[in-house]
C-alpha positions in Angstrom: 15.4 -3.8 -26.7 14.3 -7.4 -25.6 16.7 -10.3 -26.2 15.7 -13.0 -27.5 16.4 -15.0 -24.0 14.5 -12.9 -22.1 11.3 -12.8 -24.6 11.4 -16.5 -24.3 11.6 -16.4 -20.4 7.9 -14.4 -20.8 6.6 -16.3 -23.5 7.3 -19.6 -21.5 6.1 -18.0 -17.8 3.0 -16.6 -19.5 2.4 -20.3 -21.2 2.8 -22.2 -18.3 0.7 -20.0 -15.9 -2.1 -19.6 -18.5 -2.1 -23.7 -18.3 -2.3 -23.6 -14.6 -4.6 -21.0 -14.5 -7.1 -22.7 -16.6 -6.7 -26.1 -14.1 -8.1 -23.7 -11.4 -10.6 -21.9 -13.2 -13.5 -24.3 -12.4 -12.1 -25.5 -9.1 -14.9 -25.5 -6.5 -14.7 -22.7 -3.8 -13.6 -25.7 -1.8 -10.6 -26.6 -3.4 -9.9 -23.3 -3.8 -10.2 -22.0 0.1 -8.4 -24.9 0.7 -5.3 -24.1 -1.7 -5.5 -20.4 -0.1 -5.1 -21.3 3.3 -2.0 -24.1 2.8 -0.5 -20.7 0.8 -1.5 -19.0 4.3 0.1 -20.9 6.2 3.3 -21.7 4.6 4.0 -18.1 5.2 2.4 -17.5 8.0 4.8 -20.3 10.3 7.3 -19.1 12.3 10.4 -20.6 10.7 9.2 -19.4 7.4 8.3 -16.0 8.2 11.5 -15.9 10.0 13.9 -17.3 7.0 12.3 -14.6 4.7 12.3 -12.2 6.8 16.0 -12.5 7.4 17.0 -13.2 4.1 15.2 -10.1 3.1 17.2 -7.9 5.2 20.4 -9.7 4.6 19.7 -9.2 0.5 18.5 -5.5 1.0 19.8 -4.2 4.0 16.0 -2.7 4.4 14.1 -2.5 7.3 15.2 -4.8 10.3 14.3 -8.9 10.6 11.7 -8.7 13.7 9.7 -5.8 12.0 9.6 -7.8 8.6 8.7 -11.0 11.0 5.7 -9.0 12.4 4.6 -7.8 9.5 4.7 -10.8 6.7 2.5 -12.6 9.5 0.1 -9.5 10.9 -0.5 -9.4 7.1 -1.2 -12.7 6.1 -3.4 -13.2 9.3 -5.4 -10.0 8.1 -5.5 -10.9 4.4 -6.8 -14.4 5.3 -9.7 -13.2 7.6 -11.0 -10.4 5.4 -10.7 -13.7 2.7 -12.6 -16.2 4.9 -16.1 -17.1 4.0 -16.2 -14.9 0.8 -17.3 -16.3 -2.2 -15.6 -15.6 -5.8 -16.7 -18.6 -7.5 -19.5 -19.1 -9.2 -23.0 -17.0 -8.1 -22.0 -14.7 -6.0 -24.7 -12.2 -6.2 -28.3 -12.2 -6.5 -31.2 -9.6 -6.7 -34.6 -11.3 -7.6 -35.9 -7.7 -7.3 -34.5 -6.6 -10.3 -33.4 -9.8 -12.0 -30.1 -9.7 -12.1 -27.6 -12.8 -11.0 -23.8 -12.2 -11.0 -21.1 -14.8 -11.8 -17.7 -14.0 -10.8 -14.6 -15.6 -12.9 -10.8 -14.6 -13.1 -9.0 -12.4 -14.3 -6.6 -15.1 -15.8 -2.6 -14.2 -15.7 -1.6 -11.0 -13.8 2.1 -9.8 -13.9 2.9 -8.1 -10.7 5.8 -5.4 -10.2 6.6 -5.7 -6.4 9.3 -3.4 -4.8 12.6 -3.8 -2.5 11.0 -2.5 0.3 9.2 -6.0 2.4 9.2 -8.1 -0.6 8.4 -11.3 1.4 5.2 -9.7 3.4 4.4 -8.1 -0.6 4.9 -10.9 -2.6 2.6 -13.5 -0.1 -0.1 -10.9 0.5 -0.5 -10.1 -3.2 -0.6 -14.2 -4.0 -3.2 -14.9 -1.7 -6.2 -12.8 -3.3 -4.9 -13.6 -6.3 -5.2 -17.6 -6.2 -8.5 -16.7 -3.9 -10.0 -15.3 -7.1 -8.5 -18.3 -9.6 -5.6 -16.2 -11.0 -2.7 -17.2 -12.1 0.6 -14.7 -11.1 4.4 -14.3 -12.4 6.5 -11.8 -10.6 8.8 -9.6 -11.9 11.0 -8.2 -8.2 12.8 -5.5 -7.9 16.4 -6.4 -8.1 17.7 -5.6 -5.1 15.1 -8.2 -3.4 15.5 -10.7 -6.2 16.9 -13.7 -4.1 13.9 -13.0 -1.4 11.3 -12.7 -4.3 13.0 -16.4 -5.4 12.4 -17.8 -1.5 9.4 -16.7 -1.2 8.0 -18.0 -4.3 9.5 -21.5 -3.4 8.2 -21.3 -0.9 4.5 -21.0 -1.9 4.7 -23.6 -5.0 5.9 -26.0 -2.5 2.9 -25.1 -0.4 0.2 -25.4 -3.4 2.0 -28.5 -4.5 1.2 -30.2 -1.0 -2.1 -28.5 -2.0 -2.7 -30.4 -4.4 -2.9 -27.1 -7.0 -0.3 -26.3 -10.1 2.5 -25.2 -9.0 3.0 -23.0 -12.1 -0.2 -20.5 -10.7 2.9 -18.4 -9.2 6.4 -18.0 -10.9 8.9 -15.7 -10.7 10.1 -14.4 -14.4 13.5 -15.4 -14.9 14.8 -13.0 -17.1 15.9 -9.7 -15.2 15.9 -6.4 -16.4 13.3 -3.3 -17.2 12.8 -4.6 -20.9 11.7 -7.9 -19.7 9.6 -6.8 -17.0 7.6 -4.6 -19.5 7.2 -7.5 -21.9 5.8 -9.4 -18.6 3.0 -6.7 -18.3 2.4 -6.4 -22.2 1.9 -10.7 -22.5 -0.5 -10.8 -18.9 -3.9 -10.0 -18.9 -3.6 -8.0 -15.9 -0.5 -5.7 -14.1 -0.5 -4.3 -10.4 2.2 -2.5 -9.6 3.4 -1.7 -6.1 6.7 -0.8 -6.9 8.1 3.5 -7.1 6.9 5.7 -9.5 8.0 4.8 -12.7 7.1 1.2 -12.3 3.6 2.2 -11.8 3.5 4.5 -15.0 5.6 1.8 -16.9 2.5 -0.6 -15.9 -0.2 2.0 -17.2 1.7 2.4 -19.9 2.2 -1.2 -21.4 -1.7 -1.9 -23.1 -2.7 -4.4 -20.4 -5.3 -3.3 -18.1 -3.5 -2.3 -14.7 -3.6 -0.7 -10.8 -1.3 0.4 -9.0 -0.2 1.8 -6.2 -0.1 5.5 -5.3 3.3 7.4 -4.0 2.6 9.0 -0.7 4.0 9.8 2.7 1.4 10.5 5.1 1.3 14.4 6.7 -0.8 14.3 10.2 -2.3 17.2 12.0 -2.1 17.2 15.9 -4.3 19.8 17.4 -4.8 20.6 21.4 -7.9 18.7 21.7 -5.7 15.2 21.4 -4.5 12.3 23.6 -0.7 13.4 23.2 0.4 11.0 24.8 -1.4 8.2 22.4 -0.5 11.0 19.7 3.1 10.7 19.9 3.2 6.9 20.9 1.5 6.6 17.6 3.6 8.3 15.6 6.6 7.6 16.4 5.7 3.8 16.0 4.4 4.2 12.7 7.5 6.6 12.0 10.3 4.2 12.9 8.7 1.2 12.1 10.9 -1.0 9.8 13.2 1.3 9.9 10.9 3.9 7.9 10.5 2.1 4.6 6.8 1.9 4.4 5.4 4.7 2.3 2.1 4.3 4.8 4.7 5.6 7.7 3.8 9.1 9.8 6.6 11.6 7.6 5.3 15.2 8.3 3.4 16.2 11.9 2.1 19.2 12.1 1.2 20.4 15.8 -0.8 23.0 17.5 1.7 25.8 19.0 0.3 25.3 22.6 1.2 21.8 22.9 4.2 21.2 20.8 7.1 21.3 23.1 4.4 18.4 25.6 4.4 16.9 22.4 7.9 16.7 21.6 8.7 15.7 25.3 6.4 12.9 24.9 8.1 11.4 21.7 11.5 11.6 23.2 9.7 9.6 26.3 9.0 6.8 23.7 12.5 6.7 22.2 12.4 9.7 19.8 15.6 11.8 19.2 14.4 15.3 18.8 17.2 17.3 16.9 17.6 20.9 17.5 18.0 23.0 14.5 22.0 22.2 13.7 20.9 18.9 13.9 18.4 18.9 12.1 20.6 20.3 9.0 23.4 18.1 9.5 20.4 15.3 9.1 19.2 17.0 6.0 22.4 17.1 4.5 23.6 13.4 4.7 20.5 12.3 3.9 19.8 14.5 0.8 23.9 15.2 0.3 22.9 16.6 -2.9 20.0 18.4 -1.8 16.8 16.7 -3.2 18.4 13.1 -4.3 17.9 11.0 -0.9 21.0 9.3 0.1 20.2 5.2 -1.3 23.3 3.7 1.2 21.3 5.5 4.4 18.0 4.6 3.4 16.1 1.9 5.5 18.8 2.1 7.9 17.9 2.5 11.7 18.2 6.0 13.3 21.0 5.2 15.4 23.3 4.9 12.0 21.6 7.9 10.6 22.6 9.7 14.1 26.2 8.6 13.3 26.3 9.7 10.1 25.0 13.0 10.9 27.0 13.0 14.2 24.0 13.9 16.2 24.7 12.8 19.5 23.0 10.1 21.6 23.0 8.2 24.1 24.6 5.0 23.3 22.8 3.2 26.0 19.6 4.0 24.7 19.8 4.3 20.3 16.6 6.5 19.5 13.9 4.2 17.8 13.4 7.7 15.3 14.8 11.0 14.3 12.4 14.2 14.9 13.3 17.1 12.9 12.8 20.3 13.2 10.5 21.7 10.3 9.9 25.8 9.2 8.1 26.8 6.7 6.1 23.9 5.3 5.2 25.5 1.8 9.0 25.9 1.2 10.7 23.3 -1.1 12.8 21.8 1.3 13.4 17.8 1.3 12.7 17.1 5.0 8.8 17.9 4.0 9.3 15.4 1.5 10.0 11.7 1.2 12.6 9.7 3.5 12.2 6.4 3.1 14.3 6.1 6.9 13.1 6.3 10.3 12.8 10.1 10.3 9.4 12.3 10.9 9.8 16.4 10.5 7.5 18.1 12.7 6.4 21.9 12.0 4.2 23.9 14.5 1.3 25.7 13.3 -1.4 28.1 15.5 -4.5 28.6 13.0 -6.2 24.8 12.2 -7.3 26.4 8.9 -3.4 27.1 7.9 -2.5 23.5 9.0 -5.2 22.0 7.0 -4.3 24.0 3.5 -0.5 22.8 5.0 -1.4 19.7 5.2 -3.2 19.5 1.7 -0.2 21.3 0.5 2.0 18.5 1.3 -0.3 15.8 0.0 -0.1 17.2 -3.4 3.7 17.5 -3.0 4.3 14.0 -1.3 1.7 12.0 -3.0 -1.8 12.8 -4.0 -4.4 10.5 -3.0 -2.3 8.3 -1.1 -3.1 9.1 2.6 -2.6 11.6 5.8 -4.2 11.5 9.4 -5.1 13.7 12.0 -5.2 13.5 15.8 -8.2 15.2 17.4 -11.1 14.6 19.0 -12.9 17.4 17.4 -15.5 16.0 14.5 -15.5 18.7 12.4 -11.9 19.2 12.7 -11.4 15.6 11.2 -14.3 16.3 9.1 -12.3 19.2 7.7 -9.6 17.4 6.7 -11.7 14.5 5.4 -13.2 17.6 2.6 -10.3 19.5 2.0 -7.8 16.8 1.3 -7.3 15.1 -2.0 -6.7 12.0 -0.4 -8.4 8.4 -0.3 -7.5 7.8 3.4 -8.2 10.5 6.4 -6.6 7.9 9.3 -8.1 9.3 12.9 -6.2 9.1 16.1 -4.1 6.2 14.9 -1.0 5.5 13.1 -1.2 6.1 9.5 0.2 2.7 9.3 -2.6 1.0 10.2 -4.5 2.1 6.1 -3.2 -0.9 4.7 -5.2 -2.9 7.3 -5.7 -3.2 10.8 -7.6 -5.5 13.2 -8.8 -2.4 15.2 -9.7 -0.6 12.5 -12.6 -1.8 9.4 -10.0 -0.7 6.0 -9.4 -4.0 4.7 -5.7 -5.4 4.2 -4.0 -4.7 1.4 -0.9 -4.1 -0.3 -1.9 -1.8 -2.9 -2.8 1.2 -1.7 -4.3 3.2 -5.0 -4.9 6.6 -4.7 -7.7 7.3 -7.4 -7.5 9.7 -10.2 -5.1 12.3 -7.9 -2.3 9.4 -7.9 -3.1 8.2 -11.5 -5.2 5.3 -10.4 -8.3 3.8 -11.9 -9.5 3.0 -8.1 -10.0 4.9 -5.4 -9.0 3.2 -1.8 -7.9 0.0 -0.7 -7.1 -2.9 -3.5 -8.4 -6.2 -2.6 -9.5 -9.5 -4.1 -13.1 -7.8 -5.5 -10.8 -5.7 -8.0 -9.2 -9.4 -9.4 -12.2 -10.6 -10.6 -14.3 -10.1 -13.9 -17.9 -10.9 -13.8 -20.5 -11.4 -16.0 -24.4 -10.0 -15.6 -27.2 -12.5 -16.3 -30.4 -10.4 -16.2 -34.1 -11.6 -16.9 -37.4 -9.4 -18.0 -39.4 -7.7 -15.4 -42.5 -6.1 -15.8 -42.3 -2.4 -17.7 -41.4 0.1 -14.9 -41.6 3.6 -17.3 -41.3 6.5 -14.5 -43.6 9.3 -14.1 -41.0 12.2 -15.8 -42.5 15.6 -14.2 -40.6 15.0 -10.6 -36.9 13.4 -12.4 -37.0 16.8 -14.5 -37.8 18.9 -11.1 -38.2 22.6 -12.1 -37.2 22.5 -15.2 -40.7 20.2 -16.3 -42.7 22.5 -19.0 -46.1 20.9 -19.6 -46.6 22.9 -23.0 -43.6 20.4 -24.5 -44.0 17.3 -22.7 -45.4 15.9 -25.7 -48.4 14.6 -23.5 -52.2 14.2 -25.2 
């Protein structure tokens, strides 16, 4: 049950943003390009991407500082240029053809659940579509990344202050707790969620017309037609990077027999630690001590301090960058196959393609349906395979599976909500951007009668005796 405190705290954030909101809402897509890219760049400078990126992992102990650096400003950089030059105010669509005009307008106040995991780099990159579209936002953090959700919200009302825009267009709610963040998605007009699990279904679930992110952990495929050497560069990256915490980071590899220990030599060349079997069970079981619960004090943590834990030697000189473990049977219910939320990737070898593929869409429905998985090949009907079999949104190709929430050498669009369709739970299917924060309304004039000739739409089934013609 709500107290009465906290209900205020949402009655009053939702007041105040719908007042802001409403400033905005006819706002020329001058003013309001211009209000985007102050927010842009208040969290794109150094010294601020730096503070919150620090202050994230000092609050969360997720992740490290220079990977939250990199990504809060690879993000925003992204965010902004697939944001340039697009139009969401006003006519932004026209077809003479068929008379139709479309007028985009917002969505009004949107309550957004964002996680522990990069909450500065999540909170910007969520803001700036948002305001792009003439939104208004109030978020409701995760509590272990309260103080950075705090920061980085100061930070951008101070930006669209100097703007010239209300600074009540983003808030974070006051009131804490899991009652007050549902009342916070019941009073907007709009939730995303990019938080775990539940917080997505507790966003479906409040009345208010949502997305959300889908729960996933990418399974890739190498076969013996791939660059190995870019393979394993790759994924390892993608594997380690921030420590692990991004659900968009390589977690299962499956790899062609004939190549795996090349493979495996060539991830240990770019900082891997590949454990032997003991190792790999002594990884399994401080990291799942109670065999399917992950460990919450190990994860995020670099592999160097997972290595100690586990006492898996290394050398000291050189502290791996990720932990490769050994992998059996991929079909068996064992937690290394699943999520890990550290700098950890468990790598099975398979010989038939056709038994890695049904692996691999095995471990999608287990790890997270719709979210994502990738394949290394350079085989286009391998890829293709994958691409029909899998019930995912994303089939990422000869690159990290880090790069399908945006890339500049790739064409998926940034993003921080990766929804996963109907698989995950989702009402959308791929990346969300700022074209899903917008409502628009149809203007639509008379054209001359086009009736179509019905014999070739009904195709074999067309009986003359009962068309009803003279």
């Amino acid at each position: 049950m709500i107290t009465e405190a906290a209900a205020q705290s949402v009655e009053e954030s939702v007041r105040r943003a719908r007042q802001a909101q409403a400033q905005v809402a006819t706002w020329s897509q001058q003013a309001v390009d211009d209000m985007v890219a102050a927010v842009g760049w208040a969290g794109y400078r150094e010294d601020s991407a730096r503070r919150i990126a620090r202050l994230s992992h000092e609050e969360t102990e997720l992740g490290c500082p220079d990977a939250l650096f990199g990504l809060q400003r690879h993000r925003v950089l992204g965010m902004l240029r697939d944001l340039h030059g697009v139009r969401t105010v006003g006519v932004v669509e026209e077809n003479p053809e068929r008379g139709l005009v479309r007028i985009a307008k917002p969505l009004g106040v949107i309550a957004v659940a964002s996680p522990a995991t990069a909450p500065g780099p999540g909170i910007l990159c969520n803001v700036l579509p948002m305001l792009k579209t003439r939104n208004a936002v109030v978020f409701t953090p995760n509590p272990r990344a309260r103080g950075t959700a705090r920061e980085t919200v100061r930070l951008i009302r101070s930006a669209l202050a100097a703007a010239g825009a209300p600074q009540d267009l983003v808030q974070c709610l006051e009131a804490t707790g899991r009652d007050a963040a549902c009342a916070l998605m019941r009073a907007a007009d709009y939730v995303v969620a990019i938080g775990g699990s539940n917080t997505v279904r507790r966003a479906f679930e409040s009345g208010t017309p949502a997305i959300g992110a889908g729960v996933g952990n990418p399974t890739v495929i190498v076969d013996e037609t791939a660059d190995l050497a870019d393979a394993a560069a790759k994924i390892t990256t993608g594997a380690g990077f921030n420590n692990g915490t991004s659900c968009s980071s390589e977690s299962n590899v499956l790899v062609q027999a004939s190549v795996a220990d090349r493979f495996l030599a060539l991830c240990a060349e770019r900082g891997a630690y590949v454990c032997d079997a003991d190792e790999t069970a002594r990884v399994r079981k401080v990291l799942w001590p109670e065999g399917t619960a992950l460990d919450r004090e190990l994860i995020g943590r670099p592999a160097r301090e997972l290595a100690e834990a586990a006492g898996v030697l290394t050398e000291p000189s050189a502290p791996p960058t990720v932990l490769v473990l050994a992998g059996t049977d991929p079909a068996a219910p064992d937690p290394l196959w699943g999520e890990k939320l550290a700098p950890v990737v468990t790598v099975g070898v398979y010989e038939d393609f056709a038994d890695a593929v049904e692996a691999q869409a095995d471990l999608v429905d287990r790890c997270g349906r719709g979210h994502s998985c990738g394949i290394h090949s350079t085989r286009t009907n391998r890829i293709m395979a994958v691409a029909d079999r899998v019930d995912t949104c994303r089939v990422v190709v000869n690159q990290s599976t880090m790069t399908n929430t945006g890339s500049f050498s790739t064409g998926v669009p940034f993003t921080t909500v990766l929804s996963g369709g109907s698989w995950g739970g989702n009402g959308v299917s791929g990346n969300i951007t700022w074209s899903h924060l917008l409502n628009y309304t149809t203007v639509s004039r008379p054209l001359p009668e086009r009736r179509p000739e019905p014999r070739p739409l009904f195709g074999r089934h067309w009986d003359p005796a009962h068309s009803g013609a003279a």
